[in-house]
C-alpha positions as CSV (number, residue, x, y, z in Angstrom):
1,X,-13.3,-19.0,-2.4
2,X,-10.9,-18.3,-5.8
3,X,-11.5,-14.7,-4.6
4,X,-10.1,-15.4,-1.2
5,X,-6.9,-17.9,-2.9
6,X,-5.7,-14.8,-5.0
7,X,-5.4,-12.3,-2.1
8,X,-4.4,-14.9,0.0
9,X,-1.4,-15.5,-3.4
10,X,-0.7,-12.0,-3.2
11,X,-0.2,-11.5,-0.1
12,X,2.0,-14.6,0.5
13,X,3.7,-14.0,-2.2
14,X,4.9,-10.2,-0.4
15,X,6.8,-12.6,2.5
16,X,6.8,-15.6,4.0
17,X,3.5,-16.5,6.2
18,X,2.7,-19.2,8.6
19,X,-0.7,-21.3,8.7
20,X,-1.7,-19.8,11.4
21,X,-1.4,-16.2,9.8
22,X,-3.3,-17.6,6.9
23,X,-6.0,-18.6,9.0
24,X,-6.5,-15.6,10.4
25,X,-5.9,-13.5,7.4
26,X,-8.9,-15.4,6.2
27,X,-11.2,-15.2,9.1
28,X,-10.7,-11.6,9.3
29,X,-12.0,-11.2,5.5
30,X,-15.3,-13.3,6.5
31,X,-14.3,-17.0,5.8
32,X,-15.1,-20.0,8.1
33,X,-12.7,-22.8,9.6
34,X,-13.7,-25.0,7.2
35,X,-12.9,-22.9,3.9
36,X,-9.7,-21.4,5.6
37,X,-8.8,-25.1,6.2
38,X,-9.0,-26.0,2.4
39,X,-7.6,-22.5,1.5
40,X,-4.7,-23.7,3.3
41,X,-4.4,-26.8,2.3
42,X,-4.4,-25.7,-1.5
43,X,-2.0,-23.0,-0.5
44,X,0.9,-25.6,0.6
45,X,-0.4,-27.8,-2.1
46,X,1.2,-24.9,-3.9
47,X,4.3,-24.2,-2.1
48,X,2.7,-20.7,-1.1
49,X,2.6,-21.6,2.3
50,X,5.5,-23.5,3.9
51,X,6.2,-24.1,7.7
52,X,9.7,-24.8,7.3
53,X,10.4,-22.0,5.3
54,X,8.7,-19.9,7.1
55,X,10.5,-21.0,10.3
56,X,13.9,-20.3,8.7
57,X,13.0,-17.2,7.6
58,X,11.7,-15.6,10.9
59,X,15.0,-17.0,12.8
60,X,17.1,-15.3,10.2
61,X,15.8,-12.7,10.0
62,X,14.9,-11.7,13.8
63,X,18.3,-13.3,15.0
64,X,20.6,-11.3,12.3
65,X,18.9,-8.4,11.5
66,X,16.4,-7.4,14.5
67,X,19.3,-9.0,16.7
68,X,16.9,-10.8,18.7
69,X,18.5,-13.7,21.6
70,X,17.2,-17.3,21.1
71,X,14.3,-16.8,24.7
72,X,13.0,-14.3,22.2
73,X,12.6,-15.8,18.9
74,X,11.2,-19.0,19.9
75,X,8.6,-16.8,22.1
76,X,7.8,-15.5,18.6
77,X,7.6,-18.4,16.9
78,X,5.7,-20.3,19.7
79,X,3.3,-17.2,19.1
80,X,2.9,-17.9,15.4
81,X,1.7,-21.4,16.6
82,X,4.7,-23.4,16.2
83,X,5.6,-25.8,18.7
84,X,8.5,-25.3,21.0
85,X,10.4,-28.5,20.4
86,X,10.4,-27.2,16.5
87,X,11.2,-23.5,17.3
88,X,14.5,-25.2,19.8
89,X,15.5,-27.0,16.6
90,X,15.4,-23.5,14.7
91,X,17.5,-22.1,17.0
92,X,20.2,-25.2,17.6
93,X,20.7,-24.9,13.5
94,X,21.8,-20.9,14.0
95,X,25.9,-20.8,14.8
96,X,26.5,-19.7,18.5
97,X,29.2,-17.0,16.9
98,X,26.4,-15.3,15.7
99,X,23.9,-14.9,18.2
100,X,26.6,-13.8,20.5
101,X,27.6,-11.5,17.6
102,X,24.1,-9.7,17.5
103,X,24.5,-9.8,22.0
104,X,28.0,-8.0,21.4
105,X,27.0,-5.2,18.6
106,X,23.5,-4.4,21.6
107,X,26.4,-4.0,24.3
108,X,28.9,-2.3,22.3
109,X,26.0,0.1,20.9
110,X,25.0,0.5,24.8
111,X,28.6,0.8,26.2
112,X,28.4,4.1,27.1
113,X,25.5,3.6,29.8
114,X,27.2,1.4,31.6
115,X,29.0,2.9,33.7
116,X,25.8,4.3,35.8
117,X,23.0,2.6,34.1
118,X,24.5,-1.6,34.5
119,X,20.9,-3.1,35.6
120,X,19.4,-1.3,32.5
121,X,21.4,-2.0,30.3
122,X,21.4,-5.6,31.1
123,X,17.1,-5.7,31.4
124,X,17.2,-4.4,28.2
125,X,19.4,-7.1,26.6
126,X,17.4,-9.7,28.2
127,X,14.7,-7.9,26.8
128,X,15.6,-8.8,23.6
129,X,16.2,-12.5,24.6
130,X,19.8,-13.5,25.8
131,X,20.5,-15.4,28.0
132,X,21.8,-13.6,31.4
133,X,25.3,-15.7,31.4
134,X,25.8,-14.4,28.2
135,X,25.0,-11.0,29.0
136,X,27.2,-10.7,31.4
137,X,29.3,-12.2,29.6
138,X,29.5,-9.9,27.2
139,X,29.6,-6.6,29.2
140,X,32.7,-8.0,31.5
141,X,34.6,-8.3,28.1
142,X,33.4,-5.0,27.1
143,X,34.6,-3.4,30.2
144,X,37.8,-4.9,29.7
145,X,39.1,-3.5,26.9
């Protein structure tokens, strides 16, 4: 077990990991439920493991660098087994301005396909998670200009 708490320290200490990545983690190197549970538990106990903080950090991290919409992140987060109504209130604490920011730099970097590739262009930004309003949006003020 003190075997499985060090790797399991290394490796959390690399980036920030959710329980349910723990749990696996440990699994997959031979533990059972009941000693991935305490691992776990010892883990937060030592501020190793943190939900919050890992929720924050995948939202800022997929919404500002990977530029992924909000339909996408919390399908992320819902898939690191957090629940929906806590991946919503993720997404309600990041500013509008800058997940229409990230929506604006995908269309301005896919501008030039427009013109005879529209439906494409907009499947791929829902793709990454915006919302179709927004999308379009976003290419009728591109076009614009």
């Amino acid at each position: 077990m003190e075997e499985w708490l060090d790797r399991l320290r290394k490796w959390c200490s690399i980036q920030e990991r959710c329980t349910l990545e723990a749990r696996r983690k440990i699994l997959q190197w031979g533990g059972t439920e009941v000693q991935a549970e305490q691992a776990i538990s010892q883990m937060q106990d030592e501020n190793f493991i943190a939900e919050d903080r890992f929720i924050e950090a995948y939202v800022r991290g997929h919404v500002e660098y990977k530029m992924w919409g909000p339909h996408k992140v919390i399908a992320g987060l819902r898939s690191k087994g957090i629940s929906t109504s806590e991946a919503q209130r993720a997404m309600d604490r990041v500013p509008r301005k800058v997940i229409l920011d990230g929506l604006n730099h995908l269309a301005q970097r896919r501008a030039s396909e427009l013109e005879t590739h529209r439906e494409r262009v907009i499947r791929f930004l829902m793709s990454k998670g915006y919302n179709l309003q927004d999308i379009l949006d976003s290419l009728a003020a591109l076009t614009s200009r």
